[in-house]
C-alpha positions as CSV (number, residue, x, y, z in Angstrom):
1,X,-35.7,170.6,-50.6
2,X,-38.4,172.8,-49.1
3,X,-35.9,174.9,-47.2
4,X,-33.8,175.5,-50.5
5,X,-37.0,176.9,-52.3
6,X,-37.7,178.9,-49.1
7,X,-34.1,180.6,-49.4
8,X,-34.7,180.4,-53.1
9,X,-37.9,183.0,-53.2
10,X,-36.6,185.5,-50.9
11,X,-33.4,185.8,-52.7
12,X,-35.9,185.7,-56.0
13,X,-36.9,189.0,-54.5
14,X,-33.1,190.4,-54.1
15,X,-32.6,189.4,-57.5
16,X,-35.6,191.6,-58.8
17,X,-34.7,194.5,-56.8
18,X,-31.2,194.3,-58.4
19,X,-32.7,194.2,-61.9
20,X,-35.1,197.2,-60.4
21,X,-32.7,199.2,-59.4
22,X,-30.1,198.9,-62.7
23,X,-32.9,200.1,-64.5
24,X,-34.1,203.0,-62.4
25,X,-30.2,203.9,-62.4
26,X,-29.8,203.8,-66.3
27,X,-32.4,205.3,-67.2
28,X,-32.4,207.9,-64.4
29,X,-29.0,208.3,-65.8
30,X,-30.4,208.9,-69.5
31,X,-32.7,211.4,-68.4
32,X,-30.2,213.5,-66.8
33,X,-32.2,217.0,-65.1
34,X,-32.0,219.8,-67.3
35,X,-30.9,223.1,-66.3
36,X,-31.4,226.5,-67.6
37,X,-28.0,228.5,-67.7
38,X,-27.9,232.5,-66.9
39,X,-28.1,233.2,-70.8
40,X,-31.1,230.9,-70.7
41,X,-29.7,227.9,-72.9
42,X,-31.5,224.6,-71.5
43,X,-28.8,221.6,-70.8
44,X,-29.2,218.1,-69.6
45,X,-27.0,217.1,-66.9
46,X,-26.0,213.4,-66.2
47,X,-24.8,212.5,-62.7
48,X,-22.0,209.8,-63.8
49,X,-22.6,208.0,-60.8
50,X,-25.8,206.4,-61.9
51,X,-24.4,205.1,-65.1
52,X,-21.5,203.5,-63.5
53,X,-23.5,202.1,-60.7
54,X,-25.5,200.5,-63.1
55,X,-23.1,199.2,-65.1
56,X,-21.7,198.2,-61.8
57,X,-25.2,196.3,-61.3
58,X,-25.1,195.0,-64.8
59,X,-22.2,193.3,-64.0
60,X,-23.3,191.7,-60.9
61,X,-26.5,190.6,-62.7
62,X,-24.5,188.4,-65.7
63,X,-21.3,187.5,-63.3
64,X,-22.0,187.6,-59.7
65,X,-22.0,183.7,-59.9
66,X,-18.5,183.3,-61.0
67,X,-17.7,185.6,-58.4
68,X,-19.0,184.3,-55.2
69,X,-18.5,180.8,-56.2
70,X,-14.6,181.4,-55.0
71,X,-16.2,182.3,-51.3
72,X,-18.3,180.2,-51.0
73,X,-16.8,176.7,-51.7
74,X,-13.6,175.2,-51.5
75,X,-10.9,174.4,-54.2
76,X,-11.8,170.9,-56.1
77,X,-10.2,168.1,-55.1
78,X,-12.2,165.7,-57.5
79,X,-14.1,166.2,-60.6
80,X,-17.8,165.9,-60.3
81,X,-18.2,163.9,-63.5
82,X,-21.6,165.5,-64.7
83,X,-21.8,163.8,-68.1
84,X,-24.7,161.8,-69.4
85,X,-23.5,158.1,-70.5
86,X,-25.3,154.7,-71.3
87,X,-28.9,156.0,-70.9
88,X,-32.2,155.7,-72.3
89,X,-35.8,156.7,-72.4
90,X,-38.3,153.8,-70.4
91,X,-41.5,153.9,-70.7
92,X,-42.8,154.7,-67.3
93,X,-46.5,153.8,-65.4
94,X,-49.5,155.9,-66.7
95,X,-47.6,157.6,-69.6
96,X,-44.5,158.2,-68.0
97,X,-41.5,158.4,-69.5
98,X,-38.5,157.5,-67.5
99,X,-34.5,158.2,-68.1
100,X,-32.3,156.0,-67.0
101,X,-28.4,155.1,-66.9
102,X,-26.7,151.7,-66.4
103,X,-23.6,151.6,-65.4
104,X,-21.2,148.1,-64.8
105,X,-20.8,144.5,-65.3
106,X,-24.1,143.1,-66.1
107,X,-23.7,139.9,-63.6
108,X,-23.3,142.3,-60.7
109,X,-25.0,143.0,-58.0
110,X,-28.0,146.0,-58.8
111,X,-27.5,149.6,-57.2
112,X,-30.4,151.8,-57.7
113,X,-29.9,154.9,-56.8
114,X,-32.9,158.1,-56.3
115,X,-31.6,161.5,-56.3
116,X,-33.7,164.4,-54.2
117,X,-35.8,167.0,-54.8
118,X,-34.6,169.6,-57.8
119,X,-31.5,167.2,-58.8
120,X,-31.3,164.9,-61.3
121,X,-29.4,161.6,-61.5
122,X,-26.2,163.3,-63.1
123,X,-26.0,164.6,-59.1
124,X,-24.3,161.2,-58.9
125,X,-21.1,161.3,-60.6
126,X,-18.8,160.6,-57.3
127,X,-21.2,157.4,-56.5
128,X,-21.4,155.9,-60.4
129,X,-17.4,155.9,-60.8
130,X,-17.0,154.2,-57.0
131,X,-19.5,151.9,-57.4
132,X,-19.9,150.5,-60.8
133,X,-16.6,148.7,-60.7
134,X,-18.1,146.0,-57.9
135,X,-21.8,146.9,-59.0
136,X,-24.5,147.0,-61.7
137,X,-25.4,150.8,-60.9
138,X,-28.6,152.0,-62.6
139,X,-29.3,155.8,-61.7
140,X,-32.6,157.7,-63.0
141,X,-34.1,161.0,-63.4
142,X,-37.6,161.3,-61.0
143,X,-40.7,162.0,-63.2
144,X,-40.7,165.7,-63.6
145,X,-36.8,166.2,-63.4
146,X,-34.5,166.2,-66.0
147,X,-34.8,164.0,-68.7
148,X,-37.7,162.5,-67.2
149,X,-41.4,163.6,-68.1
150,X,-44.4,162.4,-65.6
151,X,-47.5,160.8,-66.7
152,X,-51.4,160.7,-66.0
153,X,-50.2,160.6,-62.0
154,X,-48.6,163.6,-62.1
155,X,-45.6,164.6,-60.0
156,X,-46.2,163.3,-56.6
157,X,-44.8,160.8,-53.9
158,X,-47.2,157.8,-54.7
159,X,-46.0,158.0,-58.6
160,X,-42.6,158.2,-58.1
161,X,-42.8,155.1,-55.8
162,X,-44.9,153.2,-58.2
163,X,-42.3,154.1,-61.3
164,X,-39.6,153.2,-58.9
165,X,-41.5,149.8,-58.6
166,X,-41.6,149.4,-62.7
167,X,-37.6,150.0,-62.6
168,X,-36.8,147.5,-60.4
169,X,-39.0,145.0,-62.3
170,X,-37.3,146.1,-65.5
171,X,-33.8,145.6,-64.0
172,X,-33.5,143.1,-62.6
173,X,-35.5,139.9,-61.5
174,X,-33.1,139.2,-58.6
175,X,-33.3,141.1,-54.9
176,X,-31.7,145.3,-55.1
177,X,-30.0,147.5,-53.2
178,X,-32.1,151.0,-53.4
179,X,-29.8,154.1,-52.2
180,X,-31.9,157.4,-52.0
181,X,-31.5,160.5,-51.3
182,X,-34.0,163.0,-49.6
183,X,-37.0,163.0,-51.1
184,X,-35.4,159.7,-53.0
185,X,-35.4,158.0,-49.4
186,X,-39.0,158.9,-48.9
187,X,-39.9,157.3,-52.7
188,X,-38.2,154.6,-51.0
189,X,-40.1,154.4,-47.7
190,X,-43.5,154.8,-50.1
191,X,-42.5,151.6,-52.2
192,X,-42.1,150.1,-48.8
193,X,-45.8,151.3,-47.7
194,X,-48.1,151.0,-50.8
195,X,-46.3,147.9,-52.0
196,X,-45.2,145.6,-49.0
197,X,-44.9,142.4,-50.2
198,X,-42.9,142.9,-53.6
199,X,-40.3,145.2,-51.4
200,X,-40.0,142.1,-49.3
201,X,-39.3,139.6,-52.2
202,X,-37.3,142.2,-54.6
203,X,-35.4,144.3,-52.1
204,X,-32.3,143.5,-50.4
205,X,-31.5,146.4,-48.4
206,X,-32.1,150.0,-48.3
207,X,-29.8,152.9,-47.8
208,X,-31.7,156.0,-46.9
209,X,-29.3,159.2,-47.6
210,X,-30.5,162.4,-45.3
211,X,-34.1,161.8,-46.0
212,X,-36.9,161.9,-43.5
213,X,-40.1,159.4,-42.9
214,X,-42.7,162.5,-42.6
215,X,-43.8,166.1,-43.6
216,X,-39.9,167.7,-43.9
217,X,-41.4,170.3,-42.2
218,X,-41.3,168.3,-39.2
219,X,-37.6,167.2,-39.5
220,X,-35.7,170.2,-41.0
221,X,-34.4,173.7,-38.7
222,X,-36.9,175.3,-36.8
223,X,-40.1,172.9,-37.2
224,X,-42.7,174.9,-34.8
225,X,-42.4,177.8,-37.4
226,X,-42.2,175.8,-40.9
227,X,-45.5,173.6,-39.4
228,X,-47.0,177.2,-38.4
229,X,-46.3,179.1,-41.7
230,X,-47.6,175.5,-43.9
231,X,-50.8,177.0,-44.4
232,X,-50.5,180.4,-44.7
233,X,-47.2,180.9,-46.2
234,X,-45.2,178.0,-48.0
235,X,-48.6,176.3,-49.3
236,X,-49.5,179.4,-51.1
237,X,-46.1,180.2,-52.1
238,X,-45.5,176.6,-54.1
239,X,-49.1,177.2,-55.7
240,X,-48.6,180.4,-57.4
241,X,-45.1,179.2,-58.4
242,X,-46.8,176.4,-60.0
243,X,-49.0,178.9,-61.4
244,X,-46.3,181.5,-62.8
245,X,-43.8,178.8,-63.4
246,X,-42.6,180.7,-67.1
247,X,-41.9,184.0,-64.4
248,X,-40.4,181.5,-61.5
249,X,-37.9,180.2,-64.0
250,X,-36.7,183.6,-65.7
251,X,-36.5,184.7,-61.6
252,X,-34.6,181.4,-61.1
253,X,-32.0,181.7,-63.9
254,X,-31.3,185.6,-63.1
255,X,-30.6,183.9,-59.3
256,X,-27.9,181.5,-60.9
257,X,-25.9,184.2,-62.9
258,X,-26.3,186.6,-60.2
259,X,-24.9,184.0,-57.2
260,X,-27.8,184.5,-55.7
261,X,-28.9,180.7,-56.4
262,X,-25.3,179.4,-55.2
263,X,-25.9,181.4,-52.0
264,X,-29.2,179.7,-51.2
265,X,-27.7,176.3,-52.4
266,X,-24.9,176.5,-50.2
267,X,-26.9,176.5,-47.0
268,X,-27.5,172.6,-48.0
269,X,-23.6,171.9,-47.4
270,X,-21.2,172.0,-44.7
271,X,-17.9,173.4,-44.8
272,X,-16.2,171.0,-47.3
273,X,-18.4,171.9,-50.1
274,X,-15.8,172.0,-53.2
275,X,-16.7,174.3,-56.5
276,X,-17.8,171.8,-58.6
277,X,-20.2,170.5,-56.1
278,X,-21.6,173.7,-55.5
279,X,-21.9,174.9,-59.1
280,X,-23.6,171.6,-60.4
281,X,-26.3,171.7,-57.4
282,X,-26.8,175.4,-58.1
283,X,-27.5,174.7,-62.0
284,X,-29.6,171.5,-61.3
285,X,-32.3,173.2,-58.7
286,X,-32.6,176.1,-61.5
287,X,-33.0,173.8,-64.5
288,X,-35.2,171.5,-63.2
289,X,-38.9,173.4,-63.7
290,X,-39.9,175.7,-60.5
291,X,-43.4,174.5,-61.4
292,X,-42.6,170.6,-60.8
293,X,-40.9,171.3,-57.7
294,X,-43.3,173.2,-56.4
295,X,-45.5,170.1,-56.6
296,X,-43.2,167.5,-55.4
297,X,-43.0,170.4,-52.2
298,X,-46.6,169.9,-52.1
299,X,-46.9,166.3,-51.9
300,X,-44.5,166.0,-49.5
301,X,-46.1,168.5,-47.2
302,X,-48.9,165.7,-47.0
303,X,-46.9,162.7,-46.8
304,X,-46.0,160.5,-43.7
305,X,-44.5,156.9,-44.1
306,X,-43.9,156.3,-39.9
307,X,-44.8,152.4,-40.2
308,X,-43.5,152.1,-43.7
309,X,-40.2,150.1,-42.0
310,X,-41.6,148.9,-38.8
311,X,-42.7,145.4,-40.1
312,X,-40.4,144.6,-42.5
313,X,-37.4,142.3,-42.9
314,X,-35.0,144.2,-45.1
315,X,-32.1,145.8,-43.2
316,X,-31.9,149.5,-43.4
317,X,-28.7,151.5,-43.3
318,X,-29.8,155.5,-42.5
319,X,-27.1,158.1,-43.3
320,X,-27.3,161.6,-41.7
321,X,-25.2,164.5,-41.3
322,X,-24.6,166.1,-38.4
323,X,-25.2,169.4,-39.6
324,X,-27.8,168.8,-42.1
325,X,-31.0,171.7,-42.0
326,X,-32.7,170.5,-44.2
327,X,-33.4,166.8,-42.4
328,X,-31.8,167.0,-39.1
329,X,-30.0,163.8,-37.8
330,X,-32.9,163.2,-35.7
331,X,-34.8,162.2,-38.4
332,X,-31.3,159.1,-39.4
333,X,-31.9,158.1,-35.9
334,X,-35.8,157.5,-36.0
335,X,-35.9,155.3,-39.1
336,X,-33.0,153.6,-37.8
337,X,-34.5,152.7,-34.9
338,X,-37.8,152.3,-36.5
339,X,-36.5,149.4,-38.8
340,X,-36.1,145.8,-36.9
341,X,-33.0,145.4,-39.1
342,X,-32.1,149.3,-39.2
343,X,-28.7,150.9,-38.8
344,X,-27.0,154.3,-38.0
345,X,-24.6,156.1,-40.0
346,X,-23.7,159.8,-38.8
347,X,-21.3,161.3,-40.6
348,X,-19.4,164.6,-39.3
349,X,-20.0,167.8,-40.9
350,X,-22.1,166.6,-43.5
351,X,-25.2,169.1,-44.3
352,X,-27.6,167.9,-46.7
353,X,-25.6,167.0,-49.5
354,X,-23.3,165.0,-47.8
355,X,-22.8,162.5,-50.5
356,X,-21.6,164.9,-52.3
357,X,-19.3,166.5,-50.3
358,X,-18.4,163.6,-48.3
359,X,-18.6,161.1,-50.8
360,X,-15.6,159.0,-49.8
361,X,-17.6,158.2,-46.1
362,X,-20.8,158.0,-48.0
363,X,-19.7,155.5,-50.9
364,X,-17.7,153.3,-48.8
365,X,-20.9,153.1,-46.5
366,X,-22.7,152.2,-49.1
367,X,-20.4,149.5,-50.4
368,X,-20.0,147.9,-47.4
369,X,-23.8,147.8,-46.7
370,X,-24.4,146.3,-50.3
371,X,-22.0,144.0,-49.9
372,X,-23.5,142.2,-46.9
373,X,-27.3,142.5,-47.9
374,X,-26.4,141.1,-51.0
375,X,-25.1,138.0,-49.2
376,X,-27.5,137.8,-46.4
């Protein structure tokens, strides 16, 4: 999510100035000022406010996390089930090596779903306990996300679409049901592209989860300035974190136990965002190497799949939230209306990660849509 990493280095910067400033404090602290007294003994005098502002700061550093959490997000009302369970290593295209998860009866119906950008497929706890009871659901990690490990092609658009490609083949050798998410949509849309006629014999419909069909820059908050700033700004920015990924990550983790990463996480959902939800996306976007996101930034900055859907026969169900930033609804409605056989879903008050924390909509959407491709 190019907006997340946006938020993400600017309160990078916060977090350094915090770490900044507790050491100036202690150590200013340490020093003291020495003074010499009327009989001419020297002292050193230590203003106690420094040390206890630093400790203050110390605090913030290792706990701030578990503090704004509370504010931030809502009460659970269901356990995001994050736990890793009937998966394996696949050999992938190009010396990729691809994890992946099966879940449900093996005569069912196939479910694939594609998380987005800085997840991995443990993102979709809600969506494997739903589903799997009516489906075969197989979830995997993208190439350069958790488990996961990219090949000769790197981490990029066109390889994730080709791997995705190899899983379906390995599957399955009836028709699927992809579901993807953000920059899983736009693997999606790729597939659809670079490899037209095996979508049309081995897809049976597509569900396309808050994800746009161009440059994100284009359909996120304020696109006149994100398209302006490309060049000089975000570009540059995702090329020396891929450069000083070792420093990126050390930032990034200092962000999570500070809060500072649940803050910038947090502009992704709306206002039904529970702590689980929350916690697990925070702790996913700074796992996940700063280094490989940066490049799956890049390739999406260069991507546009506009006629990816236009001539095809498999029906389309887009999903948007009506508060997402990160891929307005406007960008739901174009594929949707793109797509001969494309439908609309907006769902109310969902932000980006609406299928998290709307997952009953989003699942029972999905079901339903399954359900009637599957039979078509």
């Amino acid at each position: 999510m190019p907006l997340v990493l946006l938020t993400r280095f600017l309160t990078s910067l916060f977090s350094w100035l915090l770490l900044a400033a507790l050491i100036y404090l202690g150590w200013s602290w340490y020093e003291g000022e020495w003074l010499r007294m009327v009989d001419g003994d020297l002292i050193r005098v230590r203003e106690d406010w420094r040390l206890w502002t630093a400790l203050g700061l110390l605090a913030w550093s290792a706990f701030g996390g578990m503090i704004l959490k509370p504010f931030l997000s809502r009460p659970d009302r269901r356990h995001l089930n994050t736990d890793r369970s009937n998966g394996a290593q696949m050999e992938g295209i190009n010396g990729a090596s691809l994890y992946v998860e099966t879940h449900g009866p093996k005569a069912a119906p196939v479910l694939i779903l594609t998380h987005g950008w800085g997840l991995d497929s443990t993102i979709w706890g809600y969506a494997k306990e739903d589903l799997s009871a009516d489906y075969r659901v197989v979830v995997w990690d993208l190439p350069g996300m958790g488990l996961s490990k990219p090949g000769d092609d790197g981490v990029n658009l066109a390889a994730f679409a080709v791997n995705l490609k190899h899983l379906i083949e390995q599957m399955s050798y009836e028709k699927v049901v992809l579901v993807s998410h953000s920059i899983g949509g736009m693997t999606t849309q790729t597939l659809a592209r670079d490899y037209p006629a095996f979508y049309e014999a081995r897809v049976a419909g597509v569900v396309l989860l808050n994800t746009s069909y161009t440059n994100p820059l284009k359909t996120m908050i304020l696109p006149k300035l994100m398209l302006a700033l490309q060049k000089p700004l975000i570009e540059p920015m995702m090329v020396l974190t891929r450069w000083l990924t070792p420093l990126a990550w050390l930032s990034g983790w200092q962000s999570y136990f500070n809060g500072m990463s649940h803050l910038t996480n947090r502009i992704g959902f709306g206002s039904s965002v529970t702590h689980c939800q929350l916690e697990h996306t925070a702790l996913l976007s700074t796992r996940n190497s700063p280094g490989a996101q940066a490049l799956g930034n890049l390739s999406m900055f260069h991507w546009d799949a506009s006629q990816a859907l236009v001539d095809t026969s498999v029906p389309v169900l887009a999903i948007g939230g009506r508060v997402d930033l990160v891929t307005k609804v406007e960008a739901s409605e174009t594929i949707a209306s793109m797509a001969p056989h494309g439908s609309l879903l907006k769902v109310e008050d969902a932000n980006h990660m609406g299928f998290l924390e709307r997952f009953e909509d989003y699942n029972a959407a999905i079901s339903a849509f399954a359900e009637t491709s599957i039979v078509r």
